[in-house]
N, C-alpha and C positions, 0 to 999 in steps of 0.2 A: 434084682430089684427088691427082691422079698428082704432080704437083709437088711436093707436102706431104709425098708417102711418098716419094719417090726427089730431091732437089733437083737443078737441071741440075749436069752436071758440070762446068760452066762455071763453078759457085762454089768446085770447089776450086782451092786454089793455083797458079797461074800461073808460077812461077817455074823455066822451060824446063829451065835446066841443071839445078837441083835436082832438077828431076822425074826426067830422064836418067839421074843420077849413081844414082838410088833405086832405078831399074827396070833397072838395069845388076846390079843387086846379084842381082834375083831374075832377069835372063833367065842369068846365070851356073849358076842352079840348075838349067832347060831345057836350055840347053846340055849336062849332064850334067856339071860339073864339081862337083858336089857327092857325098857318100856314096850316096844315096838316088835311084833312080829313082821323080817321082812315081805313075808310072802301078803302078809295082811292089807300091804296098800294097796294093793289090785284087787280088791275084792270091791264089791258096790257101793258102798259105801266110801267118801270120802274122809283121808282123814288129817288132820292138822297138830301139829307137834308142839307143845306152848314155849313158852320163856327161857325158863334156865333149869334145864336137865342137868344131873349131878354127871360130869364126865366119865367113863369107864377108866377102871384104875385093873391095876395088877399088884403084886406081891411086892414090895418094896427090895426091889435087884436090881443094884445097878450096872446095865451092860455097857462093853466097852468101847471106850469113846472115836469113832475118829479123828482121822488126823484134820486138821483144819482145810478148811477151800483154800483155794489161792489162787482167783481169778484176775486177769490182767489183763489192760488195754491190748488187744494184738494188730488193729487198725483201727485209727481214725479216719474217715472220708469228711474232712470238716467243708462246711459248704456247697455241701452235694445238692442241695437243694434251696428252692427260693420261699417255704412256708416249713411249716414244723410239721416234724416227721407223726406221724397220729396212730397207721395199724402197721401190722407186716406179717408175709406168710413165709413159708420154705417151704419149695415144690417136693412135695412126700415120696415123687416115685425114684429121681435120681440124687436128690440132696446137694446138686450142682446149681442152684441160683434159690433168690429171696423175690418177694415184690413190695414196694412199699406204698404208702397210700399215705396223701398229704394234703394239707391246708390250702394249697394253692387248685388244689385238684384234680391235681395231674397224679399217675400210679406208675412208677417207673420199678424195671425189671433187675436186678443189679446180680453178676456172676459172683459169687460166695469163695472163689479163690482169687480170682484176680479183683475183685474191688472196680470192677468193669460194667458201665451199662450196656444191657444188653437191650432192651426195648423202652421207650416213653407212651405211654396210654392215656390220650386225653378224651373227653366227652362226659363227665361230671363235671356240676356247675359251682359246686360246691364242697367242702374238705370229704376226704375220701377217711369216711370213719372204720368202716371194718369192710376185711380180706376174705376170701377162702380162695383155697386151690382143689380143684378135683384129681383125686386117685386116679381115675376111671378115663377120664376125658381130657386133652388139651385145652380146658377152661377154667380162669379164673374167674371168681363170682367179687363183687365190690360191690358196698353202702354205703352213702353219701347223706351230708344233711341238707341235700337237693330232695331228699324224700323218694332217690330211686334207689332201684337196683339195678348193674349193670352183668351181661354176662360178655365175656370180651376171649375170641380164641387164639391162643397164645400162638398157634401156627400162621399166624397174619398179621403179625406184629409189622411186616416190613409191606402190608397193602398199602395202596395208596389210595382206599377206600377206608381206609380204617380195620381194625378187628369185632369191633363191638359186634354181636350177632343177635341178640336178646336184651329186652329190659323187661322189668317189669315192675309194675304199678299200682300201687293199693295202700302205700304209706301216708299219711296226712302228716307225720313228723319224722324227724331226721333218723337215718336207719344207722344202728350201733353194735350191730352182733350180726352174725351171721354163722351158719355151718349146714353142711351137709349131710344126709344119711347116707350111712358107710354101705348100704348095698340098695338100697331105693333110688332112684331119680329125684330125689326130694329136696328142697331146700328150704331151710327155715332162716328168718328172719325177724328183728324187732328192736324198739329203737324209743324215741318219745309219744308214740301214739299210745304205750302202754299194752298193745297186742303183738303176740307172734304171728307171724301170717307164713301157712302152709303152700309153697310152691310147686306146681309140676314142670320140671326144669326144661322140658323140652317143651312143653304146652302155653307155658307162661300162665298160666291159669291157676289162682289160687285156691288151694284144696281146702282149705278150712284155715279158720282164726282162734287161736287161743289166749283167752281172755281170761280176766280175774285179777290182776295184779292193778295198785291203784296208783304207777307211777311208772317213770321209764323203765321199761325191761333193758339192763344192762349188758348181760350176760349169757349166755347158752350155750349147750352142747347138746350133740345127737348121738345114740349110740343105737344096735342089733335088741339086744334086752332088754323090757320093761325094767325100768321105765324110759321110753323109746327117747324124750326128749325131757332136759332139765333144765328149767331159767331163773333166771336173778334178778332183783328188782328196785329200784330205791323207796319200796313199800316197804324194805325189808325183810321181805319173803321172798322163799326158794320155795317151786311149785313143780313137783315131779310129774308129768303127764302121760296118760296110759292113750294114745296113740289110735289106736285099733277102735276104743271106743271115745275116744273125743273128749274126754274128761280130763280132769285132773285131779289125782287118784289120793298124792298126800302135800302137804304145807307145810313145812318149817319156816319154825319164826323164833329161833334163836337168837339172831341179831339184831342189837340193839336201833341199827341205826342203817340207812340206805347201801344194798348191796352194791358195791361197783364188780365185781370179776367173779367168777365163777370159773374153772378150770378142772377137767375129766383125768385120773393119772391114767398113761398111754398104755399103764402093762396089769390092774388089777381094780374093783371097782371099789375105789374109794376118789374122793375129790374134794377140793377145796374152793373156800370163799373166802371173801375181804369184803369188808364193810369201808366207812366213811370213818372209823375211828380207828382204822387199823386195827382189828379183831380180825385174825385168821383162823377160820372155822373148816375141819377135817372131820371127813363123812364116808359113811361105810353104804354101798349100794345093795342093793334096793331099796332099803328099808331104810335111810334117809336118818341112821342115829349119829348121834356124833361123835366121834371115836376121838379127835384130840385138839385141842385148843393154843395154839401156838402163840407164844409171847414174845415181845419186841423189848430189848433190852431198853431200860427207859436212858436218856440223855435229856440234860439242859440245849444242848447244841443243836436241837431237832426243831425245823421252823413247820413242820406239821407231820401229823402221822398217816395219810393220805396217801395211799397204795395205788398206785395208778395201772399196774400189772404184775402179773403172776404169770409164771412157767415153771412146767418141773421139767428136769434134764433126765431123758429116759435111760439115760446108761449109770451115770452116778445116783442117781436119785434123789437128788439136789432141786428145792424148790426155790426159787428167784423173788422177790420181793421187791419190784421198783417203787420209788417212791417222789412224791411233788415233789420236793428240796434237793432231790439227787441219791438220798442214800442206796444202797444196794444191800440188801440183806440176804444170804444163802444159808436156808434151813436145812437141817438134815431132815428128809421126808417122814422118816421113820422113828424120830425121837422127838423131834420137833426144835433139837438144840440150835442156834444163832451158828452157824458154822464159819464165815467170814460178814464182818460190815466193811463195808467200803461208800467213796460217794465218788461219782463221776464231777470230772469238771467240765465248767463250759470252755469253749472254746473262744476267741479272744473279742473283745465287742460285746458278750454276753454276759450280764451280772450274775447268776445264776442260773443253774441247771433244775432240770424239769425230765423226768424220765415215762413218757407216756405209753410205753409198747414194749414188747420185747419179745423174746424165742428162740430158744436151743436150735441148734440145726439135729437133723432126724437122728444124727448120733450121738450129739449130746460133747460134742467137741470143741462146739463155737457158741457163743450168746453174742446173740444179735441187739443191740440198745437202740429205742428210737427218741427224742429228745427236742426239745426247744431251741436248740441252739443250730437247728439245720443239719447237723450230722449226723454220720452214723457210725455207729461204733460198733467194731467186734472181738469180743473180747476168750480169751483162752483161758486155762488152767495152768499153771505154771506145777511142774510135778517135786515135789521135794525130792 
């Protein structure tokens, strides 16, 4: 199982100078040549990061290129569903099934080699906005813009009592994020009320609420090291939070414009955001500087630049870029170069495609597409 949930590091990229040239960039930020001391944001004082910091650069070298993506439909399930597809997870400890969460309401279970339902989960009243799957436990966690939360145990899928076991309640607006702490009991949440609300997952009892942001928190992840929890917001600020003392330790306000995604990379601490103008901002942990700023080759052809998700693929290191109109963009993680544009089509009845979700599977073999057009699509690498 350990395999499944951590793949060797021996799968990502091998290309020495590349590697150098990437990790030159962030030990620069160590070295202390950047604004920000990381260790500095845990300290008592809070602190906030302004406008437009001048990017960290290196020596003018250029390393050498990969070969291009070449990602391809490898199944359509067209009409799998009766609302548009909105979150999805992939269960992390065998990487044999997906679950997805929809407009209709309904969270259905689907096996990742056969294109097979394996369970349908109803009991939200409303579209099922965000997923998690637990490591640890036979439980999925869901968010709804019913303003609940549900915990639902995936070994009861075939009761005829239902699975739901837990909910819990404290949202006043529709809940859009969700995750887990990787060794705590903890569940974090938050959504349009504009707070994160701390859960004790067995207790249903919420431990604390994390405030300050003056607009839907979009986004979030949880990790082991301060800064224990990081969120996104359409105030346009990222707010690193120190956990243990209930604060919120540093601010970034580099974007110009409403966060939608925030996204942790699965093997080293750095991370990325999207804004509402398509601005992809790349960030060196803890210390919240920002290491690189990824561009979107500009086109006439583009009916908005509006990023609807982000995934990176833990074995290539391939960050995904879905977007309103359909395109598909695959960055190289580490240069930040456009590595394939593509755009999905809709399926027939549909005037246009819409890509709202998406997710590698834990090897980094499959991408999972969620979409407007009721389907779902999984798409491959086709190897030159």
């Amino acid at each position: 199982m350990a395999s499944l949930l951590y793949p060797d590091e021996t799968l990502l990229p091998t290309d020495e100078f590349s590697e150098r040239m990437y990790l030159s960039k962030k030990l620069e930020i160590y070295d202390g040549q950047n604004q920000v001391d990381p260790l500095a944001s845990f300290s008592d004082s809070t602190a906030v990061i302004g406008a437009e910091p001048d990017l960290l650069t290196n020596d003018e070298i250029s390393s050498p290129r990969r070969q291009p993506s070449n990602w391809k439909p490898l199944r359509i399930l067209a009409g799998a569903h009766q609302g548009w597809v909105r979150s999805v997870a992939v269960d992390p400890g065998t990487n044999l099934w997906f679950v997805l969460g929809l407009t209709d309401a309904q969270i259905k279970v689907w096996d990742l080699a056969s294109g097979d339902v394996r369970a349908t989960i109803s009991g939200h009243i409303m579209a099922v906005r965000s997923l998690v799957v637990s490591k640890k436990y036979p439980y999925l966690f869901s968010g709804s813009e019913d303003k609940t939360l549900r915990c639902w145990d995936l070994e009861k899928t075939n009761s005829t009592s239902g699975c739901q076991i837990r909910s819990y309640h404290g949202h006043v607006g529709g809940v859009y994020a969700l995750a887990l702490h990787p060794e705590l009991d903890v569940l974090f949440s938050s959504g349009r009320d504009s707070a994160v609300r701390v859960w004790d997952v067995r207790s249903r009892v919420q431990a604390m609420a994390l405030t300050g942001h003056s607009g839907d928190v979009t986004a979030l992840f949880a990790q082991t090291g301060d800064p224990q929890v990081v969120l996104a917001g359409m105030d346009g600020t990222i707010r690193l939070w120190d956990l243990r003392n209930q604060k919120c330790a540093l601010t970034l306000a580099q974007h110009s414009k409403g966060i939608r995604l925030l996204v942790k990379h699965p093997h080293e601490l750095t991370m990325v955001s999207a804004d509402a103008t398509g601005t992809i901002n790349q960030w060196v942990l803890p210390g919240g500087q920002l290491l690189n700023r990824l561009v979107t080759p500009e086109s006439a052809q583009h009916d908005t630049n509006i990023i609807n998700t982000l995934a990176i693929n833990p074995d290539t290191n391939d960050l995904f870029a879905g977007y309103g109109d359909g395109r598909m963009n695959f960055y190289d993680y580490e240069s930040g170069e456009v590595m394939q544009q593509t755009k999905t089509k809709p399926t027939e009845g549909t005037p246009s495609s819409t890509i709202y979700a998406s997710t590698f599977d834990m090897l980094g073999m499959r991408l999972i597409t969620c979409e407007n057009d009721k389907s779902i699509k999984i798409w491959s690498q086709e190897h030159h």
